[in-house]
C-alpha positions in Angstrom: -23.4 29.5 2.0 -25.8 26.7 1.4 -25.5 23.2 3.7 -23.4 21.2 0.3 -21.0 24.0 0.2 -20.3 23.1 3.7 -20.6 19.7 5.1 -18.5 17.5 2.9 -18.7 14.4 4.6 -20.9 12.1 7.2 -20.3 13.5 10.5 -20.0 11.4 13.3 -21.9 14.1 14.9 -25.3 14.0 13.6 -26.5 17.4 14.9 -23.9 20.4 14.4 -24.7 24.5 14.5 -23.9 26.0 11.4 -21.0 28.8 11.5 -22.0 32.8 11.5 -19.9 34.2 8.7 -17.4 35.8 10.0 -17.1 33.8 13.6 -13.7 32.3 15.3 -13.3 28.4 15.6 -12.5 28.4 18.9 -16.4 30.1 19.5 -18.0 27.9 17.0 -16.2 24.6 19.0 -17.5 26.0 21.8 -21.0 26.1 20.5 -20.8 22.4 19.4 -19.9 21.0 22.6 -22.8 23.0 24.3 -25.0 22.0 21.5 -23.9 17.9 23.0 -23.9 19.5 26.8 -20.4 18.6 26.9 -17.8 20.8 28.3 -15.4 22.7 26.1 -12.3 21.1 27.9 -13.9 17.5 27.1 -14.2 18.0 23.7 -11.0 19.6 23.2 -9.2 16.2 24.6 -11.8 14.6 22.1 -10.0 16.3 18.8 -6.8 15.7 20.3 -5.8 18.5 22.1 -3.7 18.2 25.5 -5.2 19.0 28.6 -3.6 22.6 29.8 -3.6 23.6 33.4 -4.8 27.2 35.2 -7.6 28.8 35.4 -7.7 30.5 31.7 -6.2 26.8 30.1 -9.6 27.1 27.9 -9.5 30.5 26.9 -6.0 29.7 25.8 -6.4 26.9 24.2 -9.5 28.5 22.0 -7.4 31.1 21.2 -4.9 29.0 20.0 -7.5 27.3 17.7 -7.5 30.8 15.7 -4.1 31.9 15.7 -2.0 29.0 14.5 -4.8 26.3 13.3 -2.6 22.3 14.1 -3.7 20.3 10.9 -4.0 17.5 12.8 -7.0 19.4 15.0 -8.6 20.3 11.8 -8.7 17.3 10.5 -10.2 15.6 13.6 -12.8 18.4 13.8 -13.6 17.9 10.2 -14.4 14.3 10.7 -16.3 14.8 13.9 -19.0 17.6 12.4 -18.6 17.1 8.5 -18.1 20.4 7.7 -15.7 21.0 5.0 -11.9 21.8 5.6 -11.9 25.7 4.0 -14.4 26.3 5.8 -12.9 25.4 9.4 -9.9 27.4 7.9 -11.9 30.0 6.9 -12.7 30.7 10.7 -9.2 31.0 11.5 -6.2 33.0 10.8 -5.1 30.4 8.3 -1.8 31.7 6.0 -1.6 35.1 8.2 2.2 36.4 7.7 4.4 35.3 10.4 5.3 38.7 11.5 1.1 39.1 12.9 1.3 35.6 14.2 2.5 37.1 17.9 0.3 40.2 18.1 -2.5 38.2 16.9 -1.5 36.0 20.2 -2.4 38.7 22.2 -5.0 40.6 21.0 -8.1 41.1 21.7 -10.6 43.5 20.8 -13.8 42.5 20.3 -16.6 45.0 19.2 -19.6 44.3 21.5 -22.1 45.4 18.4 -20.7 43.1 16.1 -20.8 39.8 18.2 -24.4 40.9 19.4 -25.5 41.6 15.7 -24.0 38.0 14.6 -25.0 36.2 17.6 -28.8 37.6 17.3 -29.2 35.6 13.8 -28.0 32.4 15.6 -29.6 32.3 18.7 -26.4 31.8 20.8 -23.4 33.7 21.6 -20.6 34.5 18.6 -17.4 35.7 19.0 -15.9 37.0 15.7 -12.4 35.9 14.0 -11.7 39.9 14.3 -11.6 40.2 17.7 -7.9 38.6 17.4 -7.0 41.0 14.3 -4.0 43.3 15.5 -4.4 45.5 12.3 -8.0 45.9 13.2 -7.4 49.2 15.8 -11.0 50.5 15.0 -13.8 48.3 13.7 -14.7 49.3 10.4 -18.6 48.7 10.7 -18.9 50.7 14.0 -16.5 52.9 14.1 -15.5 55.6 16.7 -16.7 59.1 16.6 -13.9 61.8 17.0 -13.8 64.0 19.7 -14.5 67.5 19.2 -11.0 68.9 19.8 -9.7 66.1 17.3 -11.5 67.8 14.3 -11.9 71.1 13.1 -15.8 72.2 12.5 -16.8 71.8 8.7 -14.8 68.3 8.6 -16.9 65.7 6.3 -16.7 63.0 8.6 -18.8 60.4 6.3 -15.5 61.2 3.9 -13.0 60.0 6.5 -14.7 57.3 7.9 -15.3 55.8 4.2 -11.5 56.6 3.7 -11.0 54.4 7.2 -13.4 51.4 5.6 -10.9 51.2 2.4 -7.6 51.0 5.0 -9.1 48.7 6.8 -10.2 46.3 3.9 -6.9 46.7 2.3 -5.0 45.4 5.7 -7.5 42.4 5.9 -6.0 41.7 2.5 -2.6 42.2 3.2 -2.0 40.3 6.2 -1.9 37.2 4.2 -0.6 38.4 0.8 2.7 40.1 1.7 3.2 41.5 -1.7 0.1 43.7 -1.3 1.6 46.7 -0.4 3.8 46.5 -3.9 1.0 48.3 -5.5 0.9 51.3 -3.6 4.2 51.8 -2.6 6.8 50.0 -5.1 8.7 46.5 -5.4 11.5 48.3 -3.9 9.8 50.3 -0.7 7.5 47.1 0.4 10.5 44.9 1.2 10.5 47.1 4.2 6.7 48.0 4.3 4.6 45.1 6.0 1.5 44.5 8.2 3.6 44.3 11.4 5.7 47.5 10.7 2.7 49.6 9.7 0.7 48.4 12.7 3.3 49.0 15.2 4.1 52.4 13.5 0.2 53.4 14.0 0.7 52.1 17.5 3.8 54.5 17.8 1.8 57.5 16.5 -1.1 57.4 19.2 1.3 56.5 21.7 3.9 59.8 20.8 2.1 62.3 18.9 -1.4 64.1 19.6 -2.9 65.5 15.9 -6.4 67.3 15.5 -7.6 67.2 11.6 -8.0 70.5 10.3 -8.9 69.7 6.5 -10.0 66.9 4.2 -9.5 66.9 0.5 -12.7 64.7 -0.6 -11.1 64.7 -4.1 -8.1 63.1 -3.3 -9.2 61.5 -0.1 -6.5 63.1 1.7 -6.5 65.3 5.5 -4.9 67.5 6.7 -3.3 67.6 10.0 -2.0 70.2 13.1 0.6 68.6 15.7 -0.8 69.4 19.0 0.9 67.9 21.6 4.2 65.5 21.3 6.3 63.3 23.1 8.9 63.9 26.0 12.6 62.5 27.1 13.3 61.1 30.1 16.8 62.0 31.9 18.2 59.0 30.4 16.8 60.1 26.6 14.2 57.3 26.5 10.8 58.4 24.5 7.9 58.5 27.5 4.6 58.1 25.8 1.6 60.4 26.2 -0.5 59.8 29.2 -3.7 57.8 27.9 -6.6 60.6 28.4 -4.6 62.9 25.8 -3.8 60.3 23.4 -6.1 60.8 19.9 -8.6 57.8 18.7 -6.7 55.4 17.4 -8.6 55.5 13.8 -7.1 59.6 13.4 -3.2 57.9 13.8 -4.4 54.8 11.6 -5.4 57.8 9.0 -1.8 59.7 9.4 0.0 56.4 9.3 -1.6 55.5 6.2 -1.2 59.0 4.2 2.8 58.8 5.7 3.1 55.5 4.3 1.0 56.0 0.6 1.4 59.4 0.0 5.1 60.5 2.4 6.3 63.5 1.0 2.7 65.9 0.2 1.8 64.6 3.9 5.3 65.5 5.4 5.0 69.5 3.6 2.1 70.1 2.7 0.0 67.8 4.9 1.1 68.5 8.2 1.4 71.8 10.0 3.2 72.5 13.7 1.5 74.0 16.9 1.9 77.4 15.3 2.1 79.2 12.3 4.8 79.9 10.2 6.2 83.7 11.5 5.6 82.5 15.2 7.5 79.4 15.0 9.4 78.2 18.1 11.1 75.7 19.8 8.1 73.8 20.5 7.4 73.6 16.7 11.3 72.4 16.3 10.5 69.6 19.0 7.7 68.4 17.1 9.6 68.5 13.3 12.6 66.2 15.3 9.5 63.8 17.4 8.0 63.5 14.2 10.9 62.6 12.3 12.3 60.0 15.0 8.9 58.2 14.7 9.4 58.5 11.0 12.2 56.6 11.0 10.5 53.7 12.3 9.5 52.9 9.5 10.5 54.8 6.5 13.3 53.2 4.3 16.2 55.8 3.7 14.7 56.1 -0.1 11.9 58.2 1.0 13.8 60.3 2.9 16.8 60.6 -0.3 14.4 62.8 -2.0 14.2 65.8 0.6 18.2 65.9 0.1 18.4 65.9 -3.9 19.7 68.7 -5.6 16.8 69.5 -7.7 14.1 69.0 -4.6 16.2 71.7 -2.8 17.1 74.1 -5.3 15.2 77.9 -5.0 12.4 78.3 -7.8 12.6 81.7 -9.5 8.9 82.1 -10.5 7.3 84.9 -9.2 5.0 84.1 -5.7 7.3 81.8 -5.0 8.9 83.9 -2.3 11.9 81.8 -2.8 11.0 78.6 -1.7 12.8 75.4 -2.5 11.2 73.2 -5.6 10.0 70.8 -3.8 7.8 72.4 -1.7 6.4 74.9 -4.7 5.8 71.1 -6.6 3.8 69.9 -4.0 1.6 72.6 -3.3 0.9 73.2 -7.2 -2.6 71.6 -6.9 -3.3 74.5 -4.5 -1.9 77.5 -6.3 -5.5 78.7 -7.3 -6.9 78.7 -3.4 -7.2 81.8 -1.4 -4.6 80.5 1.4 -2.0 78.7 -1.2 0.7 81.4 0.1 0.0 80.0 3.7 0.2 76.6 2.3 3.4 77.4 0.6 5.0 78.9 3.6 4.1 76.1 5.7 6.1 73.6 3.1 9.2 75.4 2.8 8.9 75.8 6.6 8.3 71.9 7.2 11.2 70.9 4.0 13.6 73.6 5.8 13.6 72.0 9.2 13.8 68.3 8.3 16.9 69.5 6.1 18.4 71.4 9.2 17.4 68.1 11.0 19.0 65.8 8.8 22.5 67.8 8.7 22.8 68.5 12.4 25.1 67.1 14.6 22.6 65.1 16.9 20.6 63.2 13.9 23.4 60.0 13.9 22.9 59.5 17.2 19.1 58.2 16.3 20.0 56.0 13.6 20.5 53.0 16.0 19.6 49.7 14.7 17.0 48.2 17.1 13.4 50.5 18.0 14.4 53.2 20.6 10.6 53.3 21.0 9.1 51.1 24.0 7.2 48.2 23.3 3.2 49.2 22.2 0.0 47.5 21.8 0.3 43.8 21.4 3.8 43.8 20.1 6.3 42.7 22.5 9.8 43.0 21.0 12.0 45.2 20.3 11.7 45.8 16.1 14.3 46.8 13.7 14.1 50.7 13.2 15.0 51.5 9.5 16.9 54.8 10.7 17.8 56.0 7.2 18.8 52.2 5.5 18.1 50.7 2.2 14.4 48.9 2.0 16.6 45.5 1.5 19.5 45.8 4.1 16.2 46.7 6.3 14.6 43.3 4.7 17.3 41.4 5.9 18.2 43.0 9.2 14.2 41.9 10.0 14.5 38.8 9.3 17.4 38.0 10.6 16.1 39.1 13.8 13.2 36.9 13.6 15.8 33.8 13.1 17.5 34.9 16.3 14.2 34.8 18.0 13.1 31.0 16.9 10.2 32.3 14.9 9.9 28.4 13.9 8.6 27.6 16.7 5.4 29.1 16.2 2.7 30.4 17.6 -0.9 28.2 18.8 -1.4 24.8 18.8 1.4 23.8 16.6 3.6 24.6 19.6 1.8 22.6 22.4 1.2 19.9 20.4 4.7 19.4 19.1 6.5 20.2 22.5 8.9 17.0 22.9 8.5 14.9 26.2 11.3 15.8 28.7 13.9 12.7 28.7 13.9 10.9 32.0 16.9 9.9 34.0 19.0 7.1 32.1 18.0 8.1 29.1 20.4 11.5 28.9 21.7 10.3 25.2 17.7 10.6 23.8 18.0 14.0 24.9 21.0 15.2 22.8 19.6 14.0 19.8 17.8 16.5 18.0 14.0 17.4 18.3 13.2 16.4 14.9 13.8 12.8 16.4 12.6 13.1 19.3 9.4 14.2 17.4 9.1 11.8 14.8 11.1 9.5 15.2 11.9 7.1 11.9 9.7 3.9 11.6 11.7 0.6 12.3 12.7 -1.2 8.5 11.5 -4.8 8.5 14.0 -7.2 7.7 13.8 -9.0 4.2 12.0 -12.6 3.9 15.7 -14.1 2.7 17.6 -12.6 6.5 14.7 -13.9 8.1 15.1 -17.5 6.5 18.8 -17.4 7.1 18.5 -16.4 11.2 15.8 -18.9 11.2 17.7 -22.5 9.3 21.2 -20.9 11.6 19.2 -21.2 14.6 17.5 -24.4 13.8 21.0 -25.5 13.0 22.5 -25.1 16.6 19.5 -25.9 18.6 18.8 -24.9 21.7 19.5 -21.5 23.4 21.2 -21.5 26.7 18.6 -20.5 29.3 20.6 -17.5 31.1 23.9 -17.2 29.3 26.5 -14.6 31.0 26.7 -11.5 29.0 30.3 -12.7 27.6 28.6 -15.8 26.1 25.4 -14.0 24.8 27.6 -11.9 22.9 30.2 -14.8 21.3 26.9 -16.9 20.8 25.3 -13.7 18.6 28.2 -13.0 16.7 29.0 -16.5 15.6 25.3 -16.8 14.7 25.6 -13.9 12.4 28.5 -15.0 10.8 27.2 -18.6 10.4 23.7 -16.3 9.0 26.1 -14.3 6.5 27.7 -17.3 5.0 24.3 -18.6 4.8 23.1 -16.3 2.6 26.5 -16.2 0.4 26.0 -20.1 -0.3 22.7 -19.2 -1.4 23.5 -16.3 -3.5 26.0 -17.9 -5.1 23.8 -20.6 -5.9 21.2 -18.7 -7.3 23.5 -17.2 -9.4 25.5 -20.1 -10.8 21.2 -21.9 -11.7 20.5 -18.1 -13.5 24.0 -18.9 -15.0 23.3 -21.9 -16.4 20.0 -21.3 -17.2 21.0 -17.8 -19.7 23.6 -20.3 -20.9 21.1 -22.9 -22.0 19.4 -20.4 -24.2 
């Protein structure tokens, strides 16, 4: 970006450091007040921002700078350096959908190679705007390496981390255009499909369920995955998440949550295969179908889940080497009918289709189809969400955000919210305080009086001459009202006049 595409104006500062692509406001503020050797809390109050108290005020308040930018601050800042307004909005989180706003708030997760690559260029510390990005669980340029017993030997890993890079990019695009997930999943599905949900469902995943990759597709850019360990009840039935050293990297759940989520059904049969195989199948392997499933329904809007029930998805196929499996399985596994192990695969399907059926008929299943998360609260998201249990994408829709009016989402998150927090009323003035704080706020400018009220008052007074020095509050009220009334018939001599000249005049033409 050359210096005109950036300064827009004569800055009151003459001498400003130009912004790394890619850095947070709050860290380039910071470098403009050290480039003055002024402290950050100074300059702060400079662009209008309240003084906060404790010992991490500044960190919150730079934080705050990115998560919810205050026009106002903006603005200010754009007047002080010169540099244009996108760009200041550009190093902040500017339009993000209000359902990130909060774990944006409290994320942080910087990648020490990224800040030291950007900050080498610049001579000076950077901190990067994607440090506070809650979708961003693994950073896409330097990403994590997985473990040897979270990938079966002969894996392409170049394949999965290029299929992490695409995820990523296409959730840096969708947490500011909420219809983004329309064209992979439906109008109808991405109702109930946003940033938030599928963030906090990865969350869930790494939290509850231990996988290991056993097989990549390169052509299709899809794995293939073995549930190794998954989560327990507590006496009181309340999920109790893995302990943290078994838990997989979080970019192998990002992967599952994203092929769940694109791609639900051939990732359900044929893309996900229990502790053991199909003629040793035991309880374990049921515990893991129902974990699987609970954490499925999360998420997952009850139209997903309609087509394991249909008719034709469960009727038997009569072709031979079917073995008698049910349709849906033997259509999902047709791209593999030429491999060596496609009777494996097949079995695995009709194994996996068999016990979510026997899942979704038994007894037990209603009691999971509450309508708040039975799940604890994970990552940086701190409230309890709506669980979609089986409902329509809409009535899920609606349940959401009807949950986020309960919880005041208005008043937002950053800098909009300290700087519009209304004074408390002191004592006398207990009516000020029932009014509204859109008036205590902004409170509506005083209207002027007109020239012809002002003459009025003014010949009335002149008319009556002198006030009384002190009058008793009984006086000063007679004296006002018969001054008003002698004002009012003031003005209706007048009018009356100037009507009867315009009369006259119309009439002499």
């Amino acid at each position: 970006m050359t210096g005109p595409e950036i300064f827009s104006s004569l800055p009151a500062l003459p001498v400003v450091p130009l912004p790394v692509p890619g850095e947070s406001l709050g860290s380039w503020v910071t470098a403009v007040a050290q480039t003055y050797g002024m402290p950050l809390a100074e300059y702060l109050r400079r662009l209008g921002i309240p003084h906060r108290r404790g010992a991490a005020a500044t960190e919150r308040t730079e934080r705050d700078l990115v998560v919810r930018p205050c026009p106002a601050v903006i603005q200010a800042l754009q007047a002080d350096t010169g540099v244009a307004t996108p760009v200041l909005l550009g190093m902040t989180f500017d339009g993000l959908d209000r359902d990130l706003e909060e774990a944006c708030h409290r994320h942080h997760a910087p990648c020490p190679a990224c800040d030291k690559d950007a900050g080498q260029p610049a001579g000076r510390s950077v901190r990067l705007l994607s440090a506070r990005a809650a979708w961003r669980v693994v950073c896409p340029v330097h990403l994590p390496i997985p473990r040897s017993d979270e990938v079966a030997p002969g894996i392409p890993l170049a394949s999965i981390d290029e299929q992490l890079r695409t995820i990523l990019g296409f959730l840096d695009r969708a947490a500011f255009d909420r219809t983004a997930f329309a064209d992979l999943v439906g109008i109808r599905l991405a109702s109930a499909i946003t940033v938030g949900a599928f963030v906090r469902f990865v969350y869930l995943l790494n939290a509850h369920l231990r996988i290991r990759i056993t097989g990549f597709d390169t052509m299709r850019d899809r794995a293939e995955f073995r549930i190794v360990g998954c989560f327990d009840r507590n006496e009181g039935g309340a999920p109790m998440p893995l302990p943290a050293a078994e838990r997989n990297t979080p970019a192998l759940s990002l992967l599952l949550a994203w092929q769940l989520t694109i791609d639900p059904l051939r990732t359900l049969l044929t893309g996900m295969r229990t502790l053991h195989p199909v003629r040793r199948k035991s309880m374990q392997d049921i515990a893991q179908v129902t974990g699987l499933l609970d954490l499925l329904l999360e998420i997952w809007p009850g139209e997903i889940l309609a087509s394991l029930l249909a008719s034709g998805s469960m009727s038997i196929g009569q072709q031979p080497g079917n073995e008698g499996h049910a349709a849906l399985a033997v259509a999902l596994t047709d791209h593999r009918r030429n491999a060596p192990d496609h009777d494996l695969i097949l079995a695995e399907a009709g194994w996996n289709h068999a016990a979510l059926i026997g899942l979704l008929f038994s007894g037990e299943f209603p009691r999971r189809t509450q309508r708040l998360s039975q799940f604890a609260n994970i990552g940086p998201f701190q409230y309890r969400h709506v669980a979609a249990g089986l409902r329509m994408a809409s009535a899920v829709q609606r349940r959401r955000q009807k949950l986020w009016a309960n919880r005041a989402w208005d008043k937002r998150a950053g800098l909009q919210q300290l700087l519009s927090e209304p004074k408390r009323p002191t004592r006398g003035k207990a009516a000020a305080s029932r009014r509204p704080p859109e008036a205590r706020r902004d409170p509506d400018p005083p209207v002027p009086p007109s020239a012809r009220i002002v003459e009025a008052v003014q010949v009335v007074m002149a008319a009556h001459g002198p006030m009384p020095t002190k009058p008793c509050p009984r006086q000063r009220r007679a004296l006002l009202r018969k001054l008003s009334a002698a004002a009012v018939r003031h003005l209706s001599v007048a009018d009356a006049a100037k009507y009867r000249a315009e009369r006259e005049f119309r009439g002499k033409r």
